[in-house]
N, C-alpha and C positions, 0 to 999 in steps of 0.2 A: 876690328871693324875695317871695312876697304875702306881706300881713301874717297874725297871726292870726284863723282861722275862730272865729264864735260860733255855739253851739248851744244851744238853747232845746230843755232838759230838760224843759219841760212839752207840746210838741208832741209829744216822743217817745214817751214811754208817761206815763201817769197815776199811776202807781207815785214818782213823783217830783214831783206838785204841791204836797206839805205840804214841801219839802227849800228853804230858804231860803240864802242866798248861795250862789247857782250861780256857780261861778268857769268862765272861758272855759277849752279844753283846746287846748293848739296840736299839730297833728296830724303835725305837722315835728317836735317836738320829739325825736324818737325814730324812725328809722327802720323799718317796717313790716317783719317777719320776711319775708311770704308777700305775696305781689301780693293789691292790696286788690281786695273781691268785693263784700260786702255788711258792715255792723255786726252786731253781736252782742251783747245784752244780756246780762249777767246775771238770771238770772232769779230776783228777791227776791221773787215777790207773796206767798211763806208765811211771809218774816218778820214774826215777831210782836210785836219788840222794837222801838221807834221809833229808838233809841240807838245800835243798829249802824247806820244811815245816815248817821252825823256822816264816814264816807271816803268820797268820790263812788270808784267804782268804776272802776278803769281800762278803757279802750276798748280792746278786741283785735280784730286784722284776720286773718279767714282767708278759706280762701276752705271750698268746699263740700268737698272732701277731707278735710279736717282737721277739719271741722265738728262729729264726733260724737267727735272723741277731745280735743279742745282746749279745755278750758274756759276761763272766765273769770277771771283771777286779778288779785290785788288787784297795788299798783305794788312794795308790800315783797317780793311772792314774783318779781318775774321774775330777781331777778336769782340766787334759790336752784334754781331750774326746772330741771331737764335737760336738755341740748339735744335739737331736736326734730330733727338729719340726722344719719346717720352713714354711715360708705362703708364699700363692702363688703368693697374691699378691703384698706386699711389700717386701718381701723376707726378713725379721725377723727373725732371730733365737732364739727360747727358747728350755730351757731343761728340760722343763713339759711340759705335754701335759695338764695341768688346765693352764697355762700361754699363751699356745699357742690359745686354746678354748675362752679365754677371749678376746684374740688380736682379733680373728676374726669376735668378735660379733659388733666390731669398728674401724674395717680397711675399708678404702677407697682404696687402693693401692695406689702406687706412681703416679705421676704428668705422669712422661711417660704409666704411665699403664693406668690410667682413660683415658688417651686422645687419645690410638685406639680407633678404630671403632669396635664393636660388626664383629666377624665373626660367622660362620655357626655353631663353634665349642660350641661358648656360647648358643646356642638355640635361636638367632634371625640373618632372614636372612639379607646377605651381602648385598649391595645396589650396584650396578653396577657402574662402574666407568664412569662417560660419557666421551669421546674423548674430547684432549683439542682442541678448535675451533682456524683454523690456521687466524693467524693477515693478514691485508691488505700488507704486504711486503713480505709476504710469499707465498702468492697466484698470485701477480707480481711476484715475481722469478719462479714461475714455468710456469705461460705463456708466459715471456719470453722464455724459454728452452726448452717447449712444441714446441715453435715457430721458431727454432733457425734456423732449418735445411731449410723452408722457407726463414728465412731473409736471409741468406748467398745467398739464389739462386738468390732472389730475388733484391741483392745487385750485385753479378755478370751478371746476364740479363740488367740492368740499363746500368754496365759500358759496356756489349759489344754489346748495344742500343745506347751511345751518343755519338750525332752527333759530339761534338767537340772531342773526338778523333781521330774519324774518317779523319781528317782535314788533321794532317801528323803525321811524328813522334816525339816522339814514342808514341804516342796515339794508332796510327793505333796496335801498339804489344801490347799493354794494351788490347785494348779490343779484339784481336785474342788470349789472354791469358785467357780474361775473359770468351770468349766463351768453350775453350779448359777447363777449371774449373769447369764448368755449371752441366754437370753429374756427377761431381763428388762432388757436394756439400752434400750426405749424408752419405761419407766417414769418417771414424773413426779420421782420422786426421783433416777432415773439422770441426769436430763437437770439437775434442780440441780447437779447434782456436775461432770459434764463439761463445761457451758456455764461456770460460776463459775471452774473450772480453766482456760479458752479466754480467759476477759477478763482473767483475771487476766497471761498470759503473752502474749497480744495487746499490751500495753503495750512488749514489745521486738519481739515478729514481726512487727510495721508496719512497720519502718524496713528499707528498702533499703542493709544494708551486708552486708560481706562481711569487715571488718577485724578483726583476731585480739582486738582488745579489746570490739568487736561482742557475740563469740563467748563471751568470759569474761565480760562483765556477762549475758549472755542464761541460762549457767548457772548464773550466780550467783542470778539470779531463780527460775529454775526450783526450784533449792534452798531457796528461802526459800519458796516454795507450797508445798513438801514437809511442812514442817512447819505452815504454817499453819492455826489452829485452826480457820477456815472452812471447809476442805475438808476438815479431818478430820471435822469432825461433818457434811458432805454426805455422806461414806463412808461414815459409821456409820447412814443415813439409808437410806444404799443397800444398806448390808448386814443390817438390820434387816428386811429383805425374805425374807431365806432365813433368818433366825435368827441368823446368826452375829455376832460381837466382832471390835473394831477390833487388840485386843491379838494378836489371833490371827493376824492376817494382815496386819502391815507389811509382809511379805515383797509380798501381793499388792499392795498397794497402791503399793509403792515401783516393784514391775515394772509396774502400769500406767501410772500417771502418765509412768514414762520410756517409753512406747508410744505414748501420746499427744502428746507430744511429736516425737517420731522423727517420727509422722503429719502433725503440724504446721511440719515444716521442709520435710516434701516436699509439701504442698499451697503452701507459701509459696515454695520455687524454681521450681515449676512458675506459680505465679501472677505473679512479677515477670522469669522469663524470657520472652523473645519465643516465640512457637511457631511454628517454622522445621519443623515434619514436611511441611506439604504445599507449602513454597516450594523453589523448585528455586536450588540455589548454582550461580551460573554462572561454570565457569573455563576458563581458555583456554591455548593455546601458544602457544610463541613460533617463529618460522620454523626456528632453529637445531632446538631438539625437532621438530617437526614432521620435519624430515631424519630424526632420530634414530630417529622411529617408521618412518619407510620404511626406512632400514634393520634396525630389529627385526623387521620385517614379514617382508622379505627371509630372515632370520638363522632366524626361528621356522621356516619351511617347509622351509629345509634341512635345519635340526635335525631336525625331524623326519620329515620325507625318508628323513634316515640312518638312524634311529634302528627304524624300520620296515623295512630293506633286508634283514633276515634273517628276516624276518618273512612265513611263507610260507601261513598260515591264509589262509579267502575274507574272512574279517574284516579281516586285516593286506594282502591284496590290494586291497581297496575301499578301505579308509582311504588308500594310496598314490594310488590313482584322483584321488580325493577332495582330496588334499595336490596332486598335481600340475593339476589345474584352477586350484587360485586362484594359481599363480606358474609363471615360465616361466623355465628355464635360459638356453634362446634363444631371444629377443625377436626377433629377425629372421623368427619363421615368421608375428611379426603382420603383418608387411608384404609388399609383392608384390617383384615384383622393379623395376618400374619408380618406384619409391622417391626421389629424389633426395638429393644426399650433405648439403646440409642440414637437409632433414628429419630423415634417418639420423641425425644425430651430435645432435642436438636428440632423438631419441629414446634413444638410445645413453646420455648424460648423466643423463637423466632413472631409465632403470632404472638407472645405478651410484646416484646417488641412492636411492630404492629399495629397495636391497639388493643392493650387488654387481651381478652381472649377473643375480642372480633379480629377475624380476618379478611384486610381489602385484601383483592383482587388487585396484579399487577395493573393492568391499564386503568385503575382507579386511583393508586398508589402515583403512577406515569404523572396522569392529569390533574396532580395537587399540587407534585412537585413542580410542576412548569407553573402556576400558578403563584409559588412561593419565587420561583428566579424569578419573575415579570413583577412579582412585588418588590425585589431587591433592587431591582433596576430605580425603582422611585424613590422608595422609605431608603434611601442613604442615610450616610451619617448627617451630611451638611443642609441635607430638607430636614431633618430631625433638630437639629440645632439652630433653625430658624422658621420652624414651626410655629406660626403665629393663629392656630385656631381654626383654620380654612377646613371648607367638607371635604375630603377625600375619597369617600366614595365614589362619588362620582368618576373620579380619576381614577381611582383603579378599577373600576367597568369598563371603562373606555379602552384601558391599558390590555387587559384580558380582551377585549374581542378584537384590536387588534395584533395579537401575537399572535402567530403561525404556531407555533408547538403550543399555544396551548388549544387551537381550533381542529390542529391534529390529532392531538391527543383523545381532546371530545369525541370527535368522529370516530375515531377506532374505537370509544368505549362503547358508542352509542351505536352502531353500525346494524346492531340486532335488533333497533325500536321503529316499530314502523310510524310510530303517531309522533307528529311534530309538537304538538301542543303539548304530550307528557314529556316528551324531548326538552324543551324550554321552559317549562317550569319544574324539571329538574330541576337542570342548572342555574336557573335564575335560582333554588333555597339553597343550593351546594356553595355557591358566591355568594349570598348575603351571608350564609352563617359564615363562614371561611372569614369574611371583610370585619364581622363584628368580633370574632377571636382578634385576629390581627390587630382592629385598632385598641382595644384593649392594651393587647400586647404594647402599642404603640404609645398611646395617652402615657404608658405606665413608665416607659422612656423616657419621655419629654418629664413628667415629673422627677421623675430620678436627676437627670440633666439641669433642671432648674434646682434642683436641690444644693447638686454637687457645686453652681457657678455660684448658689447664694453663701456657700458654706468658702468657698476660696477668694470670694471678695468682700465677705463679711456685713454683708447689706442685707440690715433687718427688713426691707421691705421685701427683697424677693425671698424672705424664708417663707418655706411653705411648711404650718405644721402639718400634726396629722388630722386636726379639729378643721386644717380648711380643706385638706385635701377634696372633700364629696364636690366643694365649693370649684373649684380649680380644674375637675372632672368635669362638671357638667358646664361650667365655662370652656373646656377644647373639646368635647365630646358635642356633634350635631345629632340634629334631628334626624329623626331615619325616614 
C-alpha cells in the first residue's frame, strides 16, 4: 500500500492560509462510501469566528449524484449519520452503496413483501378480483325482505278473510283492523315491523334441517319474538296509522305474526328444495313388466270388447270398430299363407306374449306402457309404505293428462278418429279399467307390507289374518 498522501491546504482554497499545523490526512484511512469523483469543500468563507477552525474538517467523497444532498460533516457526526442506502425491498440499511449492491443481488424481500400480488406498477397485470359468492343464508335473507312487503299484506288479507273472526267479538275488530291495515302495508312503519320480525326469526330459518328438535327450538324463538318489546312497539308504530291500540288487538297481532311465519316456512322449503317441475324423472321396466304390459294390453281390449257386446247404439257400434282395430283375436289373417312354420311359431309366441292370443297393436302397446312409467313416478316404494287409505284415483288422472308421452302417445293412436266424444270415452274406460287393475295390484302390496312389519315386530294388533283381510280391503279400497 503507498504510503500516506500530503495535501497542502494552502494551494486549495485561501480560506485556510492563517490555519497553522496542518496535519497530513491519509486517504486510506477510512474507506470511501461512493466511488471517489471530485473533493468537496466545506464551505466556511462566512465564518466569522477564527476559533471554530481549531478542527480541520473532514474530506468527504461523493460523487455528482449526491452532491446537493450530502453535506460536509465534521469526523464526530459520521458515525451518528443515517445511513445513506436502503432496499426496497426488505428495507436494510447500509452505508455503502458496494454493501447495499451486494444485498440486492440476494434479496428476496420480506415474507410480507413476497406475498403481494404483483400490481400494474411491477410490469405484470393485476388480476381482477372476482366478487365474493353470497352463501345460501344470505340469499334467504334477502328474499325474505325482498318479499316482506307481500307477506305483511298477505298476512292482513288472511286475518280480514277468517271466517272465525267474523263469529263475534272481538274478532269481528280484528279483522275490520286488518282490512283498515291492508293499504297500508308498504308504509315505512309497516316495513319496520315486518323486516325486524324476518331477522329476527332468520336466525333459525337459515339452517337446512328438518329434525324434530329443528322444529321446537324454531318455535320456541318464534314465541319469544311474540312477546318481544321490539316488535311490539313496531306494532304499535304500525297501528298508530289508523289510530288504534296495541291493547286492543293482541288478537290481531298474535294472528299475524303466525301468518308471517307459516309464509316464511314455505318461501324457505321452496328455496332449499331442488326445483324438479320442469326436469323430467326418468323410469324404466324391467323385461318381466314389460311381458306383463303386453299382456294387460291384450286383457284391456277384451275386456272391453266384452263389455261393449250388448251395446247396440252407433256410438257402442264405433267404439267396437275402434277396440277391434288395435288387437286381433287372429293373428294369422296378418300373414299370407305362404308363411313358413318358423316364422309362424315365432309369431304365434310373441302374441301369447301379448296377450293371450289377442294382439295389441304397437301404438296401443306404446300408450299403456307410458301410462305404467307415469304410474311408477307416483306408486313408489315410500308412498306404498306410508299409505294411509287416501283415493288415488284421482291422482293418477291428474298424473296421465298431464304427461306429455302419455298425451303423445294417445294422439298418434287416435289420429284416425274423427269424433271427439268416441275419442274421450275411450280413454276415459281404457284409464278406469287400467286404474282398477293397478290399485288391486296396489291394495295387494300395502297388505303384503303390513303383513311382513306385523310379522318382524311381532304386534298382534297389526296382524292381518286372512278372515280380516275383505275387512282391510274395503277399509284402503275407495269408492269409485
Amino acid at each position: 500500500m503507498a504510503g500516506p498522501v500530503e495535501l497542502d491546504f494552502d494551494e486549495l482554497s485561501p480560506v485556510f492560509e492563517e490555519v497553522e499545523d496542518i496535519q497530513t490526512v491519509d486517504l486510506f484511512e477510512k474507506e470511501a462510501a461512493v466511488p471517489v469523483s471530485f473533493i468537496h469543500e466545506e464551505d466556511i468563507s462566512d465564518v466569522e469566528d477564527e476559533t471554530t477552525m481549531d478542527t480541520v474538517p473532514t474530506i468527504v467523497f461523493v460523487n455528482e449524484e449526491t452532491l446537493q444532498t450530502i453535506l460536509p460533516q465534521s469526523e464526530s457526526d459520521v458515525s451518528d449519520s443515517k445511513p445513506l442506502f436502503k432496499c426496497d425491498l426488505c428495507q436494510k440499511e447500509y452505508f455503502r452503496e458496494r454493501g447495499i449492491k451486494t444485498h440486492k443481488k440476494t434479496c428476496k424481500g420480506s415474507k410480507a413483501q413476497s406475498s403481494k400480488k404483483p400490481t400494474a406498477a411491477s410490469g405484470k397485470p393485476k388480476k381482477p378480483i372476482a366478487p365474493k359468492k353470497k352463501t345460501p343464508a344470505v340469499l334467504l335473507k334477502e328474499k325474505f325482505l325482498n318479499s316482506s312487503v307481500n307477506i305483511l299484506e298477505t298476512s292482513l288479507k288472511s286475518a280480514a278473510d277468517d271466517p272465525f273472526f267474523m263469529i263475534r267479538e272481538p274478532g269481528k275488530s280484528a279483522a275490520l283492523l286488518a282490512s283498515k291495515l291492508i293499504p297500508l302495508s308498504s308504509n315505512e312503519n309497516a316495513k319496520i315491523f315486518v323486516e325486524g320480525f324476518i331477522k329476527a326469526m332468520h336466525e333459525k330459518l337459515k339452517k337446512k334441517s328438518v329434525s324434530k328438535p329443528y322444529h321446537i327450538n324454531l318455535f320456541k324463538l318464534f314465541n319469544k319474538q311474540c312477546f318481544a318489546d321490539e316488535h311490539i312497539n313496531n306494532w304499535k308504530l304500525f297501528l298508530a296509522l289508523v289510530g288504534s291500540d296495541l291493547d286492543q288487538t293482541r288478537m290481531l297481532f298474535n294472528f299475524v305474526t303466525s301468518k308471517i311465519l307459516e309464509q316464511l316456512l314455505k318461501i324457505r322449503r321452496e328455496f332449499f328444495l331442488p326445483d324438479t317441475s320442469n326436469k323430467e324423472i326418468y323410469v324404466s321396466v324391467t323385461g318381466s313388466e314389460l311381458q306383463t304390459i303386453r299382456y294387460v294390453c291384450g286383457y284391456l281390449l277384451f275386456s272391453l270388447k266384452k263389455s261393449l257386446r250388448n251395446d247396440k247404439t252407433l256410438d257402442g257400434k264405433a267404439t267396437m270398430e275402434v277396440l277391434k282395430s288395435w288387437g286381433y283375436k287372429d293373428f294369422e289373417d296378418e300373414f299370407d299363407d305362404n308363411i313358413d312354420e318358423d316364422h309362424f311359431t315365432l309369431a304365434w309366441v310373441q302374441a301369447v306374449n301379448r296377450g293371450s292370443l289377442i294382439y295389441a297393436v304397437d301404438d296401443f302397446f306404446h300408450f299403456i306402457k307410458h301410462i305404467e312409467l307415469s304410474t311408477k313416478k307416483l306408486l313408489h316404494q315410500k308412498f306404498l309404505a306410508n299409505y294411509k287409505g287416501d283415493d288415488i284415483r284421482e291422482m293418477l288422472r291428474t298424473e296421465f293428462s298431464a304427461n306429455l308421452n302419455v298425451e303423445r302417445c294417445w294422439q298418434k293412436l287416435t289420429m284416425d278418429i274423427p269424433n271427439e266424444n268416441i275419442k274421450s270415452k275411450i280413454r276415459s274406460k281404457i284409464i278406469g279399467k287400467w286404474i282398477n287393475l293397478r290399485i288391486n295390484g296396489f291394495i295387494k302390496s300395502v297388505l303384503n307390507i303390513r303383513k311382513l312389519n306385523a310379522k318382524k315386530n311381532s304386534e298382534k294388533s297389526e296382524t292381518v289374518s286372512e278372515a280380516g283381510e275383505p275387512g282391510i280391503r274395503k277399509l284402503l279400497a275407495t269408492k269409485k
